[in-house]
N, CA, C and O atoms as CSV, one atom per row, in Angstrom:
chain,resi,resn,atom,element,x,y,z
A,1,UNK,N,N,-17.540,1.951,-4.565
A,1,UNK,CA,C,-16.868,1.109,-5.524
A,1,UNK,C,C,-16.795,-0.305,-4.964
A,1,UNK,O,O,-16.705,-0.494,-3.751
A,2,UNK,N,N,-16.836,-1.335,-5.883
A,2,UNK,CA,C,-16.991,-2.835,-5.433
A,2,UNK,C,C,-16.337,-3.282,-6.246
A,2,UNK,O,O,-16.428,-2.781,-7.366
A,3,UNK,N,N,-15.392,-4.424,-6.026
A,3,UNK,CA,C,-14.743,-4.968,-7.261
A,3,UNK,C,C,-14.911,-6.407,-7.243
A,3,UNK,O,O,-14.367,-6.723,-6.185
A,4,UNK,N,N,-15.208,-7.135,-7.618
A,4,UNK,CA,C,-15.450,-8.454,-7.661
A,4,UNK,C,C,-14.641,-9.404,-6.700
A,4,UNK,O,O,-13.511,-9.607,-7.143
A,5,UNK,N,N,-14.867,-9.958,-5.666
A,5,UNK,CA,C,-14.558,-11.192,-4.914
A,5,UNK,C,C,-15.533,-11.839,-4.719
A,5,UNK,O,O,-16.706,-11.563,-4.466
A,6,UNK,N,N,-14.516,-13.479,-4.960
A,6,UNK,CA,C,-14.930,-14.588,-4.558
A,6,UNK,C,C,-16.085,-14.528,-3.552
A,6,UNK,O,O,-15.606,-14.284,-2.445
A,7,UNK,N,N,-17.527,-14.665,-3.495
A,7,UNK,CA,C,-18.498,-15.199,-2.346
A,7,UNK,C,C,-18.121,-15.971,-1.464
A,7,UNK,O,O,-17.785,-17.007,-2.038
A,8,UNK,N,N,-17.906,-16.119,0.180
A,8,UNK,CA,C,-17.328,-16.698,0.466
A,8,UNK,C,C,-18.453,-18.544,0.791
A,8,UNK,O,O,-18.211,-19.631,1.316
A,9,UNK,N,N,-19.553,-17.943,0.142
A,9,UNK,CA,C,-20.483,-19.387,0.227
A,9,UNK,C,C,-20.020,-20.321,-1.275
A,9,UNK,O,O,-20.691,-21.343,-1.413
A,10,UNK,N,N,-19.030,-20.078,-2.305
A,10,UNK,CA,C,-18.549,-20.324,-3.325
A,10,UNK,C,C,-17.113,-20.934,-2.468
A,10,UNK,O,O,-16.375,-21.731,-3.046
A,11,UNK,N,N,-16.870,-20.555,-1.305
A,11,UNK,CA,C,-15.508,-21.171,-0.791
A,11,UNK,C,C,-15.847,-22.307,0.102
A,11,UNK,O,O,-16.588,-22.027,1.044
A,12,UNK,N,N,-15.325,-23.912,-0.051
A,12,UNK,CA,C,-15.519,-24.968,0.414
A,12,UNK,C,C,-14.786,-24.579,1.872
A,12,UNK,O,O,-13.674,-24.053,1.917
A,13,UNK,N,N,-15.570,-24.914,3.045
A,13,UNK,CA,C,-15.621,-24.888,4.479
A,13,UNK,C,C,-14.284,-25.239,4.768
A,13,UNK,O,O,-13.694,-24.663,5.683
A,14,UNK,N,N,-13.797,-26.023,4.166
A,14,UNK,CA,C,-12.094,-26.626,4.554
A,14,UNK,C,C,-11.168,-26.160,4.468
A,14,UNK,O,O,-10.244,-26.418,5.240
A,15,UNK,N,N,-11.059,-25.134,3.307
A,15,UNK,CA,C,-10.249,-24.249,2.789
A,15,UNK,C,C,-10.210,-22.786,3.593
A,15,UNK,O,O,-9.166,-22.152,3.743
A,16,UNK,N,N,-11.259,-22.437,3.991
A,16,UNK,CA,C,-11.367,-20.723,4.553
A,16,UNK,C,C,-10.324,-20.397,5.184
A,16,UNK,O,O,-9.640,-19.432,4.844
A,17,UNK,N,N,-10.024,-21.224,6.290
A,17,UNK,CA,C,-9.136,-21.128,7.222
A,17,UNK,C,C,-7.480,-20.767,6.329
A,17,UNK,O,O,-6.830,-19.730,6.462
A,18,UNK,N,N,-7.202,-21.669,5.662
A,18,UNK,CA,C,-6.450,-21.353,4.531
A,18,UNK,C,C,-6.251,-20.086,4.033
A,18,UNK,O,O,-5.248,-19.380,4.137
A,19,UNK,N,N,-7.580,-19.799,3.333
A,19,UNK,CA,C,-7.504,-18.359,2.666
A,19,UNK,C,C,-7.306,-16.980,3.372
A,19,UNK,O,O,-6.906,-15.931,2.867
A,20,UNK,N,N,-7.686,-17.235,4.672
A,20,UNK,CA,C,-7.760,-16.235,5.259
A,20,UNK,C,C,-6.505,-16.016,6.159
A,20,UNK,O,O,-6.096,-14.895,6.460
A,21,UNK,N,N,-5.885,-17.273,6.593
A,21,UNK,CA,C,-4.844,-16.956,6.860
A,21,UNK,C,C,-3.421,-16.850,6.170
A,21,UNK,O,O,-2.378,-16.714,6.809
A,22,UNK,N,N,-3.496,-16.921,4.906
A,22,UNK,CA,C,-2.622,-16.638,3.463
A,22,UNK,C,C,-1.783,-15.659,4.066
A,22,UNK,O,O,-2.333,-14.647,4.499
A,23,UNK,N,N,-0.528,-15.781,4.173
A,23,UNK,CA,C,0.526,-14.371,4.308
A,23,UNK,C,C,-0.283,-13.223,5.040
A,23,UNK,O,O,-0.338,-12.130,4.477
A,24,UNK,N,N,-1.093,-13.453,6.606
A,24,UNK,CA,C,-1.174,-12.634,6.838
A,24,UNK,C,C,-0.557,-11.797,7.728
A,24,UNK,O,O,-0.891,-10.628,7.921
A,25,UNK,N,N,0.168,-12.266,8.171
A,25,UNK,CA,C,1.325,-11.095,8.791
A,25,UNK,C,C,1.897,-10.188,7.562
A,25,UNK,O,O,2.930,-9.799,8.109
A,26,UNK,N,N,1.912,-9.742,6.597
A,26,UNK,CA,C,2.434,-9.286,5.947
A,26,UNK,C,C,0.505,-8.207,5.952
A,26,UNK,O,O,-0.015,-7.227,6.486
A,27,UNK,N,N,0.314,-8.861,5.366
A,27,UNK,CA,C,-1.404,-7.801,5.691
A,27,UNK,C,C,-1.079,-6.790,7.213
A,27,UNK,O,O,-0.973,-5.570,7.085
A,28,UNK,N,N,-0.988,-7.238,8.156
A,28,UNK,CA,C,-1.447,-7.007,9.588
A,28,UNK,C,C,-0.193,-6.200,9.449
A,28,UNK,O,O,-0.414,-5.096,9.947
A,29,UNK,N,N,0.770,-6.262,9.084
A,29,UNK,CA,C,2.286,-5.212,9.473
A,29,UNK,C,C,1.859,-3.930,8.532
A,29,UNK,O,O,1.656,-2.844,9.075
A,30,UNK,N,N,1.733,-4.077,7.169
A,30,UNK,CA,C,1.036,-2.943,6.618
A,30,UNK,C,C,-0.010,-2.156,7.340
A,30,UNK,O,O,-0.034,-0.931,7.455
A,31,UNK,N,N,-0.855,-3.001,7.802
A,31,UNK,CA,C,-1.940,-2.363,8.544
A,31,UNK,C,C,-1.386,-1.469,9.935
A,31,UNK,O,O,-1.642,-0.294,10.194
A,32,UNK,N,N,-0.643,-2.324,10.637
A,32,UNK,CA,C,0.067,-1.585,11.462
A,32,UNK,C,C,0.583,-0.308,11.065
A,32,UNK,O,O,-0.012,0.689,11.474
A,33,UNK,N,N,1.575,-0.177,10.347
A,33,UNK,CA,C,2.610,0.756,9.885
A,33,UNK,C,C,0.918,2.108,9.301
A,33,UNK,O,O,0.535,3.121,9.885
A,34,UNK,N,N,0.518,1.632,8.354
A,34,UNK,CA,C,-0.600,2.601,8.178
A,34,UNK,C,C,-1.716,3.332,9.707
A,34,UNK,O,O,-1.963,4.537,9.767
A,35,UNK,N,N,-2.040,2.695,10.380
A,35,UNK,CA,C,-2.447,3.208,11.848
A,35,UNK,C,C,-0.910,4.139,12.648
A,35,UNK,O,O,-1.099,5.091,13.405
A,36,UNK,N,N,0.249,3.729,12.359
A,36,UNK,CA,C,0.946,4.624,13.093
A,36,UNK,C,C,1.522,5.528,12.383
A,36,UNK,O,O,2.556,6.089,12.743
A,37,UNK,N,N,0.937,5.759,11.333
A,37,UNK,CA,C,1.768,6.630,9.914
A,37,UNK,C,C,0.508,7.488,9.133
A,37,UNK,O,O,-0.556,7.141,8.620
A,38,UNK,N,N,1.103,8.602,9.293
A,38,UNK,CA,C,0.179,9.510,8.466
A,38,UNK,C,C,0.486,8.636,6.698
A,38,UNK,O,O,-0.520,8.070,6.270
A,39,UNK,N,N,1.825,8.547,5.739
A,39,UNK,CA,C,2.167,8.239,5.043
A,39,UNK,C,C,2.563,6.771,5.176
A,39,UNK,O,O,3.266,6.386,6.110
A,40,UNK,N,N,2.121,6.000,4.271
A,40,UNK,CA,C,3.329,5.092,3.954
A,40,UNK,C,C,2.964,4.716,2.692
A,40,UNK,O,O,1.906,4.807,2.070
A,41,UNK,N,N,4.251,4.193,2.387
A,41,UNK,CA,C,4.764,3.632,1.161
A,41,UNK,C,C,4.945,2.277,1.227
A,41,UNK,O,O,5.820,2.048,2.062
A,42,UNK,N,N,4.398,0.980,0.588
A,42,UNK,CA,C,5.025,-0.020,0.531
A,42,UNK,C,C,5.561,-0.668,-0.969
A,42,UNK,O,O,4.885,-0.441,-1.973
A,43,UNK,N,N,7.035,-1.629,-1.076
A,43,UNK,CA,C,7.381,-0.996,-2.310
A,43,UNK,C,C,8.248,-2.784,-1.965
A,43,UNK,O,O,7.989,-3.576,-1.059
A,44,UNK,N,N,9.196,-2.896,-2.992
A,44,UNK,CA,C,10.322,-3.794,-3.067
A,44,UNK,C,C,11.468,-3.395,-4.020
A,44,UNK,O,O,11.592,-2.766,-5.070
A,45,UNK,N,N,12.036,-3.886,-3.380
A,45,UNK,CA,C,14.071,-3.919,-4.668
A,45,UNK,C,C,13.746,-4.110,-5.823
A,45,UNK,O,O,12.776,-4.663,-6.341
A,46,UNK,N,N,14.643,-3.604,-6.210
A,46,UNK,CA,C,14.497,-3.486,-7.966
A,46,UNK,C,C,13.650,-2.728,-8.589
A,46,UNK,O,O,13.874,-2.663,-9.798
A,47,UNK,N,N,12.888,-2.217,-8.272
A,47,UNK,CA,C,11.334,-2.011,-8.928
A,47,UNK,C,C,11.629,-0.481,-8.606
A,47,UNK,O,O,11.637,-0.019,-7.465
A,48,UNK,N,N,11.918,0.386,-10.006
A,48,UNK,CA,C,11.814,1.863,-9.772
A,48,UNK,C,C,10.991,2.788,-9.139
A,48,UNK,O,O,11.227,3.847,-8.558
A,49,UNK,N,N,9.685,1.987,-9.442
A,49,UNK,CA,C,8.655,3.219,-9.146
A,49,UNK,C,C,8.320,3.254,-7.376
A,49,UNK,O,O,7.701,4.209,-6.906
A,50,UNK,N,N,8.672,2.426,-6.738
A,50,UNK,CA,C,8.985,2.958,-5.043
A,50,UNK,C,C,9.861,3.690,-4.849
A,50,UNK,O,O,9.727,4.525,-3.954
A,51,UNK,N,N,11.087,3.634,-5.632
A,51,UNK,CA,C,12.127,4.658,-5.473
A,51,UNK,C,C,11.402,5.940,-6.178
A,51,UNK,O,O,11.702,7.004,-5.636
A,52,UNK,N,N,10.912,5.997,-6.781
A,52,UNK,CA,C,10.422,7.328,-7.637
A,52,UNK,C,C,9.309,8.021,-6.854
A,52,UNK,O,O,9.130,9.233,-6.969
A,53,UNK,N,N,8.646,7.340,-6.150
A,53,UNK,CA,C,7.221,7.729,-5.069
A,53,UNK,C,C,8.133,8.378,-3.996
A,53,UNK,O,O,7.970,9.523,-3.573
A,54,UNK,N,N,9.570,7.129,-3.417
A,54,UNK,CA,C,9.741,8.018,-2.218
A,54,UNK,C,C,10.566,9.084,-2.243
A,54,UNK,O,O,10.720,9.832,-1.277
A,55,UNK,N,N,11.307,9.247,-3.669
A,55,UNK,CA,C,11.994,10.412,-4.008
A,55,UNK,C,C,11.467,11.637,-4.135
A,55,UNK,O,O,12.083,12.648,-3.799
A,56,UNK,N,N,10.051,11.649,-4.728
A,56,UNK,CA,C,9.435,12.587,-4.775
A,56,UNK,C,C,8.576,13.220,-3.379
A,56,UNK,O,O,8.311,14.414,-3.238
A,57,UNK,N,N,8.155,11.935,-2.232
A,57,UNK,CA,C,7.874,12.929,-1.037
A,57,UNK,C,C,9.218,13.564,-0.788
A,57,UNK,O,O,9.236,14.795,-0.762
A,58,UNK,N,N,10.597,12.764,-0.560
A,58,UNK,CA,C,11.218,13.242,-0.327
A,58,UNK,C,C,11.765,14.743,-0.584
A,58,UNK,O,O,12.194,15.538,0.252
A,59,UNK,N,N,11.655,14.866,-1.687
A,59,UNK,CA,C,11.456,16.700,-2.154
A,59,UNK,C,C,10.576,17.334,-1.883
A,59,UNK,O,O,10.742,18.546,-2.017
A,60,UNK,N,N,8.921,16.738,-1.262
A,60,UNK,CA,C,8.053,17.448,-0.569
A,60,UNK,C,C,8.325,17.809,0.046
A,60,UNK,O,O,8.083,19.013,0.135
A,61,UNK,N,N,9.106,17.147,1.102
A,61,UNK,CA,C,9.474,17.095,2.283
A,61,UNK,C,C,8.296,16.321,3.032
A,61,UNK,O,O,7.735,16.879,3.975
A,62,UNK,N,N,7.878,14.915,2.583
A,62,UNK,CA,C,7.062,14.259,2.996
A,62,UNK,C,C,7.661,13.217,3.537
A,62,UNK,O,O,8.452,12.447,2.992
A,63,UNK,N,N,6.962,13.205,5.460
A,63,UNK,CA,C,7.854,12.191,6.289
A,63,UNK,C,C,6.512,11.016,5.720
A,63,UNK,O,O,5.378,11.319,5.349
A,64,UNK,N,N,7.269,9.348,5.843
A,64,UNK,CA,C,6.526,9.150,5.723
A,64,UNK,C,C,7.431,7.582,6.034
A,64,UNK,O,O,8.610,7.637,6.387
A,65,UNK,N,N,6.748,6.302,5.860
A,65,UNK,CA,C,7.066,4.734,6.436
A,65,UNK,C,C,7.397,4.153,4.878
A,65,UNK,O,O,6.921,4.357,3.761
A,66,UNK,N,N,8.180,3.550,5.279
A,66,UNK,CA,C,8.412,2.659,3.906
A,66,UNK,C,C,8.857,0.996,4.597
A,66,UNK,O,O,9.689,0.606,5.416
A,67,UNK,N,N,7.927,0.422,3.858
A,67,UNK,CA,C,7.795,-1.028,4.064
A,67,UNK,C,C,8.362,-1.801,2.635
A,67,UNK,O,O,7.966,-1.740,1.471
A,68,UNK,N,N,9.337,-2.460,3.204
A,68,UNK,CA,C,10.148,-3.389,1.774
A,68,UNK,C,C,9.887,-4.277,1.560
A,68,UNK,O,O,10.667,-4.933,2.250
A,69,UNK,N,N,8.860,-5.440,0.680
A,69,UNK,CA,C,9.177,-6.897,0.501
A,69,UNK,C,C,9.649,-7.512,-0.431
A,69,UNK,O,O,8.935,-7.926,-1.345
A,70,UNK,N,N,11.094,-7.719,-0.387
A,70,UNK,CA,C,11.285,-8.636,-1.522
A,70,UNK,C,C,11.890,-7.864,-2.745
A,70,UNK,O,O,12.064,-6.649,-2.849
A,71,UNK,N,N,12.145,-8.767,-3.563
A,71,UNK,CA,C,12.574,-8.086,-5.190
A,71,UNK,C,C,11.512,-8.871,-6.188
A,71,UNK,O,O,10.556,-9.524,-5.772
A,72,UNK,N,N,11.761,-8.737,-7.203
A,72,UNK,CA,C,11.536,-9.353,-8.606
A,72,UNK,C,C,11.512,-10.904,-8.600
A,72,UNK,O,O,10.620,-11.592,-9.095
A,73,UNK,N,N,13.170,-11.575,-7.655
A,73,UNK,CA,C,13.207,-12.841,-7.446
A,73,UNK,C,C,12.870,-13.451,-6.066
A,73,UNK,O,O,13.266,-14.602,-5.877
A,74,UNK,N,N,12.055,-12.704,-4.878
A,74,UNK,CA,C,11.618,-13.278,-3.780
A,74,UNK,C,C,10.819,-12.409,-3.019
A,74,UNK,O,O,10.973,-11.191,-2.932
A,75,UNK,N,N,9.718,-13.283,-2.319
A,75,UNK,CA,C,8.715,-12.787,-1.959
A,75,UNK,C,C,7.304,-12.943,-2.374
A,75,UNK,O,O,6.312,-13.189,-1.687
A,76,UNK,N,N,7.432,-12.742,-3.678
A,76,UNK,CA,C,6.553,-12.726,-4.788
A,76,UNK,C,C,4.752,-13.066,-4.312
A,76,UNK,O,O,3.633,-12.701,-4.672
A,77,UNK,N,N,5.382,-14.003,-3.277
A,77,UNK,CA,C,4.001,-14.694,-2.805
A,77,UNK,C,C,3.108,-13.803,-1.749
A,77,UNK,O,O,1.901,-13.581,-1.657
A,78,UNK,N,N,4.280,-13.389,-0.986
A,78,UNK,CA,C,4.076,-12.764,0.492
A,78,UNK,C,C,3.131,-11.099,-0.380
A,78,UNK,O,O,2.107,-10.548,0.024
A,79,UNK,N,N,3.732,-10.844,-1.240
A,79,UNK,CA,C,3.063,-9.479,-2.192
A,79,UNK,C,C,2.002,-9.949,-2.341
A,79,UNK,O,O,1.051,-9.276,-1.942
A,80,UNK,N,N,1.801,-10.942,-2.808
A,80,UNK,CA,C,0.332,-11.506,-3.914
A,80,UNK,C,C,-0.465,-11.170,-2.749
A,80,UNK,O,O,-1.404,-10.491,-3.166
A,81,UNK,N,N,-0.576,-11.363,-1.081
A,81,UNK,CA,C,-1.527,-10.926,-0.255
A,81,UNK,C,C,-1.711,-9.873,-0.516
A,81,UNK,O,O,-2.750,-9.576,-1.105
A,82,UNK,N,N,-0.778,-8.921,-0.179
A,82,UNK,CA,C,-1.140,-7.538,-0.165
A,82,UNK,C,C,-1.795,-7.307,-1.139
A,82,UNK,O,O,-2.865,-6.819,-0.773
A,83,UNK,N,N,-1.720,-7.418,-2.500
A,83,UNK,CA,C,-1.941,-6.788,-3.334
A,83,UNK,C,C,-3.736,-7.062,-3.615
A,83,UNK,O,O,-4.549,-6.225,-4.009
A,84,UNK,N,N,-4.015,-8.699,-3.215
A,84,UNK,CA,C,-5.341,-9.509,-2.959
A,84,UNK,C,C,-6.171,-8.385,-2.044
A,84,UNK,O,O,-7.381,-8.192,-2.162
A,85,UNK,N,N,-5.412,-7.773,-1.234
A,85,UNK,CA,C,-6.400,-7.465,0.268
A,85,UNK,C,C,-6.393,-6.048,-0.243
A,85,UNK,O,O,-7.475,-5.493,-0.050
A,86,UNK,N,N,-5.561,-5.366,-0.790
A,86,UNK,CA,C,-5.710,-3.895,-1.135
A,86,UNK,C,C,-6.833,-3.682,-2.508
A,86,UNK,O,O,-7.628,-2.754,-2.657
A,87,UNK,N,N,-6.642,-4.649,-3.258
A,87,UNK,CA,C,-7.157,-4.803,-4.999
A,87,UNK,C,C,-6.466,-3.898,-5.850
A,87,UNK,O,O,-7.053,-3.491,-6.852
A,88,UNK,N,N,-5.078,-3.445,-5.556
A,88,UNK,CA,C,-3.974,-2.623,-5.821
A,88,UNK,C,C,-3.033,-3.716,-6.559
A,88,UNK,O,O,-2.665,-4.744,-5.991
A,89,UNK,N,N,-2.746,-3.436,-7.653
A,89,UNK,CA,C,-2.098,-4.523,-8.675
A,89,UNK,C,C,-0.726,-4.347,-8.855
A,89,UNK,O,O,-0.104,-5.268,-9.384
A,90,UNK,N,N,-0.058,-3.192,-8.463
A,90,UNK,CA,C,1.176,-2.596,-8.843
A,90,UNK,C,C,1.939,-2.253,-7.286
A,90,UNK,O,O,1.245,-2.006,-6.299
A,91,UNK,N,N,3.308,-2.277,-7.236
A,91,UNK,CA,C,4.011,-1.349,-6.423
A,91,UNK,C,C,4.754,-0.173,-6.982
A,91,UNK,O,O,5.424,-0.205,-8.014
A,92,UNK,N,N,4.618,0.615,-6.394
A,92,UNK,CA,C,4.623,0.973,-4.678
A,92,UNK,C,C,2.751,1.159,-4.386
A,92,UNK,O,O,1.912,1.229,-5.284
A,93,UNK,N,N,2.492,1.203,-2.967
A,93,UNK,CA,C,0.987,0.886,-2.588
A,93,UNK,C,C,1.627,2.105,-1.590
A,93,UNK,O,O,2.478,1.832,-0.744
A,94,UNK,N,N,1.141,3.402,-1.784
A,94,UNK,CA,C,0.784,4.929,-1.108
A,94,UNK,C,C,-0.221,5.155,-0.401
A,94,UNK,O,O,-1.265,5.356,-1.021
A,95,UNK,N,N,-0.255,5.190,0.707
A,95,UNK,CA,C,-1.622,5.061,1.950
A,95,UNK,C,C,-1.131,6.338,1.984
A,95,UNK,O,O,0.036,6.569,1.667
A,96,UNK,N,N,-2.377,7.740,2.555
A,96,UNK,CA,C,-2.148,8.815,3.272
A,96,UNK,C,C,-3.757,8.836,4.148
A,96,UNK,O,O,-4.886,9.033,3.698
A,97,UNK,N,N,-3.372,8.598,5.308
A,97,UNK,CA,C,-4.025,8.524,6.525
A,97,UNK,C,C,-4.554,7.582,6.190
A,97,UNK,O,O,-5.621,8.059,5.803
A,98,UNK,N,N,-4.660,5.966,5.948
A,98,UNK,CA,C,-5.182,4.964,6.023
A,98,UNK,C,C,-6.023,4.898,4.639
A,98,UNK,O,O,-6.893,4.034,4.529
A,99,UNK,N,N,-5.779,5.768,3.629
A,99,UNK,CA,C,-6.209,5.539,2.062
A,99,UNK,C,C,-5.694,5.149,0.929
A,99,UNK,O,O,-4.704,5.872,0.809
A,100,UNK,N,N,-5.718,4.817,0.493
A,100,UNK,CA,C,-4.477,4.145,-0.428
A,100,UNK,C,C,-5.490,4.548,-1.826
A,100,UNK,O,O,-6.544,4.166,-2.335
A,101,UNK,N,N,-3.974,5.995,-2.154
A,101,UNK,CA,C,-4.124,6.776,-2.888
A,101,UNK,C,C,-3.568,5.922,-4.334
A,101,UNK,O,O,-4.063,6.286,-5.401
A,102,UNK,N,N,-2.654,4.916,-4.343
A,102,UNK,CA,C,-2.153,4.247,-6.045
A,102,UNK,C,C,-0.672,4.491,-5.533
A,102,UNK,O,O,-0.019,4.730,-4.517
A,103,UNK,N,N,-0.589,4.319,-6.618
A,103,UNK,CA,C,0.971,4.437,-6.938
A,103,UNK,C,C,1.949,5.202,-7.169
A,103,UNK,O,O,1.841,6.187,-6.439
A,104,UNK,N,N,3.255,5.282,-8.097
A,104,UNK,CA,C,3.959,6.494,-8.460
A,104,UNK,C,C,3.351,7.453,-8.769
A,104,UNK,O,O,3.164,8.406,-8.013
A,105,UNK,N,N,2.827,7.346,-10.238
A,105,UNK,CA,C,1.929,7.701,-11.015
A,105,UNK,C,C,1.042,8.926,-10.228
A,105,UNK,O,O,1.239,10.130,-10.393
A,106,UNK,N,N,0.180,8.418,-9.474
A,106,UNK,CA,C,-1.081,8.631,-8.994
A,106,UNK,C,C,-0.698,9.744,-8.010
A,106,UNK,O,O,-1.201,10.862,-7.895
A,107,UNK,N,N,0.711,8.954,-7.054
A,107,UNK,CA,C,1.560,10.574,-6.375
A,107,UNK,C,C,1.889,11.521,-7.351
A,107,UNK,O,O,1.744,12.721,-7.121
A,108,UNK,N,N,2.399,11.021,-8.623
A,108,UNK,CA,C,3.167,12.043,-9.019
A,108,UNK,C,C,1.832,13.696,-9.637
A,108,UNK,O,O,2.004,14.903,-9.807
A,109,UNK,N,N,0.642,12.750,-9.764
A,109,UNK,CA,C,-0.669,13.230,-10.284
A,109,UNK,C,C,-1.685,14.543,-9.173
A,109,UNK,O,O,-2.532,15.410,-9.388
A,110,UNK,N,N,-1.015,14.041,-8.086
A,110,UNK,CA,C,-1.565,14.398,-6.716
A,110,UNK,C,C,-0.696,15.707,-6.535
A,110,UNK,O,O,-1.089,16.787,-6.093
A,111,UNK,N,N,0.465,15.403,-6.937
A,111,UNK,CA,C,1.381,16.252,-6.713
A,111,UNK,C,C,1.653,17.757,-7.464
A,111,UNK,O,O,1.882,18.820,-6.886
A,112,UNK,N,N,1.562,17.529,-8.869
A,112,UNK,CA,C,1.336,18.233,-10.037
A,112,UNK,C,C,-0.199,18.954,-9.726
A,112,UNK,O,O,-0.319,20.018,-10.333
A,113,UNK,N,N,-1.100,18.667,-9.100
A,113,UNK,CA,C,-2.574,19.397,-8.543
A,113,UNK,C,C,-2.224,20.058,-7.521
A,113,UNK,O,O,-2.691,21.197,-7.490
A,114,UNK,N,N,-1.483,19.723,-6.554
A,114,UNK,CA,C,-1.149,20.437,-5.467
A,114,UNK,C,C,-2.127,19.863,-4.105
A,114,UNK,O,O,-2.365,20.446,-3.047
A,115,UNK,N,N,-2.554,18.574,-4.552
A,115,UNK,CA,C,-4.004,18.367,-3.851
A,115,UNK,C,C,-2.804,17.304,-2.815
A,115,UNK,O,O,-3.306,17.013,-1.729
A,116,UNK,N,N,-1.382,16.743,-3.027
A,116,UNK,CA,C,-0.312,16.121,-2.218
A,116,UNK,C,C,0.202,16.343,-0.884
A,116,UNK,O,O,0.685,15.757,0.085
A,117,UNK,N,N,-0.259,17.865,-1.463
A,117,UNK,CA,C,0.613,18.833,-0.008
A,117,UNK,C,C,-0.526,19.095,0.452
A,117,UNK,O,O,-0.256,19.175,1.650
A,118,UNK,N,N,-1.739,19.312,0.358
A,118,UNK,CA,C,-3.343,19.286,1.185
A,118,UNK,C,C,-3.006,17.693,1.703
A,118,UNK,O,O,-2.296,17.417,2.670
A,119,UNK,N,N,-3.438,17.084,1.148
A,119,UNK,CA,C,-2.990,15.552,2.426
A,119,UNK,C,C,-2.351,15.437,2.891
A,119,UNK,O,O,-2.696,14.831,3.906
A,120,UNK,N,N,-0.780,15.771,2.867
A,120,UNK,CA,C,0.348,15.231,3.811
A,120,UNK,C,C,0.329,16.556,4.754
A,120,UNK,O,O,1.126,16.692,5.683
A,121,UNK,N,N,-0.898,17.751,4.344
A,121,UNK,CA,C,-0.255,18.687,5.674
A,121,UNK,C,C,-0.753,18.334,6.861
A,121,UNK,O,O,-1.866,17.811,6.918
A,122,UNK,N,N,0.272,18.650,8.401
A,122,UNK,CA,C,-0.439,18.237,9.561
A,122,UNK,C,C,-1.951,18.800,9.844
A,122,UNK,O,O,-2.193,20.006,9.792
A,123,UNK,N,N,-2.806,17.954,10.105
A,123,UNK,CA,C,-3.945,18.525,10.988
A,123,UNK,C,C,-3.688,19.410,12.152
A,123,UNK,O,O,-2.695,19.539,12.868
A,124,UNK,N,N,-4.917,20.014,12.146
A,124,UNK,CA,C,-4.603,21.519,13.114
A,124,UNK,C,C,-5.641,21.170,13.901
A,124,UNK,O,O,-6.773,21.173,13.417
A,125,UNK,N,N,-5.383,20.734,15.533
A,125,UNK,CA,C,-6.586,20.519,16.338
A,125,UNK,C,C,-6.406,21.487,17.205
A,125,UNK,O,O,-5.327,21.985,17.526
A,126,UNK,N,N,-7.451,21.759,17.586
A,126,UNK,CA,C,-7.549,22.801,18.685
A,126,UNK,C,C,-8.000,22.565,20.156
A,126,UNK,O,O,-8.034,23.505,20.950
């Protein structure tokens, strides 16, 4: 799957530096939290459907990271990265082992298959 971005020979030489460094600590902490997390969740205040994603591992009994930015009235910007670098348009943003499975929705979809509890179960190494 490919989704359309900017060429970066379409981006004037002056600017890159700019673009690339756009809110990226907020990129790089997600990224973090996903390398040390089988699960995570990233989500903000106000906004039901992170509460509804983590309510429902929570009745899995799914351990998992939850990363907060912001509400409705702040942040707004610091999101617009994430959401740029994932191509994920909505919160909550559901990684399981470094995949980013969607949203409420998409858990709640995963869940109802039974295909939820196949991903969040521990690996068995021998």
């Amino acid at each position: 799957m490919s989704r359309p971005v900017l060429e970066e020979s379409r981006i004037h030489p002056a600017i890159r530096a700019k673009i690339s460094g756009n809110h990226a600590d907020i990129v790089q902490q997600v990224q973090a939290a996903i390398a040390a997390n089988k699960v995570v969740v990233v989500g903000m205040a106000m906004n039901p459907f992170p509460r509804k994603a983590r309510a429902l591992l929570d009745r899995l009994g799914v351990h998992y990271a939850y990363l907060e930015y912001g509400s409705y009235f702040s942040q707004w910007r610091r999101r617009t990265a994430l959401k740029m670098w994932s191509g994920w348009p909505t919160l909550p943003m559901v990684f399981i082992d470094g995949t980013l499975i969607g949203g409420f929705e998409d858990v709640q979809r995963l869940a109802d298959s039974g295909e939820l509890t196949a991903l969040t179960a521990p690996k068995i190494t021998s």
